[in-house]
N, C-alpha and C positions, 0 to 999 in steps of 0.2 A: 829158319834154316839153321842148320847148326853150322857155326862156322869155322867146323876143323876138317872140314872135306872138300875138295874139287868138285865139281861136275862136268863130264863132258859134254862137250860142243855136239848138239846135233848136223844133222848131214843141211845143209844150207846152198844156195845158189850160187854165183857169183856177187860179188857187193852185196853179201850180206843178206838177201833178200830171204823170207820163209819160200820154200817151196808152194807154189799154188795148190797141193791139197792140204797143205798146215797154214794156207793164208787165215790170219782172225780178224772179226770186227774190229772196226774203231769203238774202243773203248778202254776203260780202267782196266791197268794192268799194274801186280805189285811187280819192280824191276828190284833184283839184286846184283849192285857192282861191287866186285872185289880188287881191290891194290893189284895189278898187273907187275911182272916182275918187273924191277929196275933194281940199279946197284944196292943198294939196302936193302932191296926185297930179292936175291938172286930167283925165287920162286914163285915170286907173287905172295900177296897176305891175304889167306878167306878173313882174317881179323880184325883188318880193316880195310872199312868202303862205304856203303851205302844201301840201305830200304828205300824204294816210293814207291808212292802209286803215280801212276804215272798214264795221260791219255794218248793210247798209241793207233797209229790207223792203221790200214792191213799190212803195210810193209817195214811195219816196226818204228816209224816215223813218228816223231813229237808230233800232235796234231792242235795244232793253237786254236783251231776254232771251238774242236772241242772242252779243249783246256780254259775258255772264257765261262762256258757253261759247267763246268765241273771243279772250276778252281778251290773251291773248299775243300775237296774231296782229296786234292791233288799233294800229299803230306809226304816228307823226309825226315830220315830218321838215318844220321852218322855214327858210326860204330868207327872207334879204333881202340884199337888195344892199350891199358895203359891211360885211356883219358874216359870221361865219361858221356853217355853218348847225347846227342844234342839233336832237338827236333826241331824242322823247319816246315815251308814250304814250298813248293814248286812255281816256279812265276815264269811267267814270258811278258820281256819287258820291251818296245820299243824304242829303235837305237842299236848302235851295236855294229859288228862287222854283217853283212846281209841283211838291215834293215832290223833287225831284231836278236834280241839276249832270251837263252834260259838260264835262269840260276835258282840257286840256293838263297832261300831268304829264310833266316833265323833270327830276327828281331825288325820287327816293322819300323819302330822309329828311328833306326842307322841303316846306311847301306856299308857301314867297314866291315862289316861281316857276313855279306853276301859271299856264295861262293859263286863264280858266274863259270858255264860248261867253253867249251874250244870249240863253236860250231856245233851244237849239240842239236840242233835244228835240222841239222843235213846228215845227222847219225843214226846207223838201225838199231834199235834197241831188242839185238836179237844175240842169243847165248851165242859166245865166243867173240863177239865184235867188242870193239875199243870205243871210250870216251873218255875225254881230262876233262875233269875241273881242277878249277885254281881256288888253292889253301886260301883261306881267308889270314890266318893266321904268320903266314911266310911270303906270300903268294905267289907260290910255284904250283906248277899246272903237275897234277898229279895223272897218271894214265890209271884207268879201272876195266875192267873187262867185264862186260855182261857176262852174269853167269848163270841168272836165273830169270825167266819170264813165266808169268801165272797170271789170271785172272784176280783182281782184287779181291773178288771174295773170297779168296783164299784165306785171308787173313792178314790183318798186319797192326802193329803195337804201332799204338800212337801215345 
């Protein structure tokens, strides 16, 4: 996606939900989160954020079960403007506030540089809706907005 443009929010339910004739399978979806505004960003930054792929079930939901059998598949990939981008993967870790963590894993042998999501478990990963994760680097919870949802096979640089 190129990252000098918005996209808007399609027409959605309350909490996020897809409309039940745009509900999708459980399955791999590539998700793109862009920088929500905050005071540095009066705008939000399409610049920087986030690529995955990501296993989602029909109401846009992390699906861990199916995330145990797809976890290879299941790759990130950080974009910010200014630094250069950095490829992870997707993990759900047991522990955590709710019994369980997603995060950002980019080097298996440390956890200092995981990024772990704010309840990312109980989020819809549907265009227009919010998610923070927290900077590995500062570790401040950053807000991103779902901007783009596709099918994996759409494509995605790994």
């Amino acid at each position: 996606m190129p990252h000098g443009t918005q996209e808007s929010a399609p027409s959605r339910q309350r909490h996020g939900k897809l409309p039940a004739k745009q509900s999708l399978p459980t399955m791999l979806y590539r998700v793109t989160l862009t920088l929500a505004r905050c005071p540095d960003y009066p705008d939000g930054s399409v610049a920087r954020g986030y690529e995955m792929v990501a296993p989602l079930g029909p109401d846009g939901h992390l699906d861990a079960a199916f995330w145990r059998t797809t976890r290879e598949s299941c790759r990130v990939r950080r974009f910010w403007s200014g630094a250069r981008d950095r490829d992870g993967r997707l993990v759900h870790r047991a522990g955590g506030d709710g019994g369980a963590t997603w995060l950002i894993d980019y080097e298996d042998w440390t956890n200092q540089d995981d990024e772990p999501g704010y309840h990312l478990g109980t989020h819809a990963f549907v265009p227009g809706e919010y998610v923070s994760i927290r900077d590995a680097e500062d570790g401040v919870y950053h807000t991103f907005m779902v901007s783009r949802v596709s099918p994996a096979s759409a494509g995605f640089r790994t």
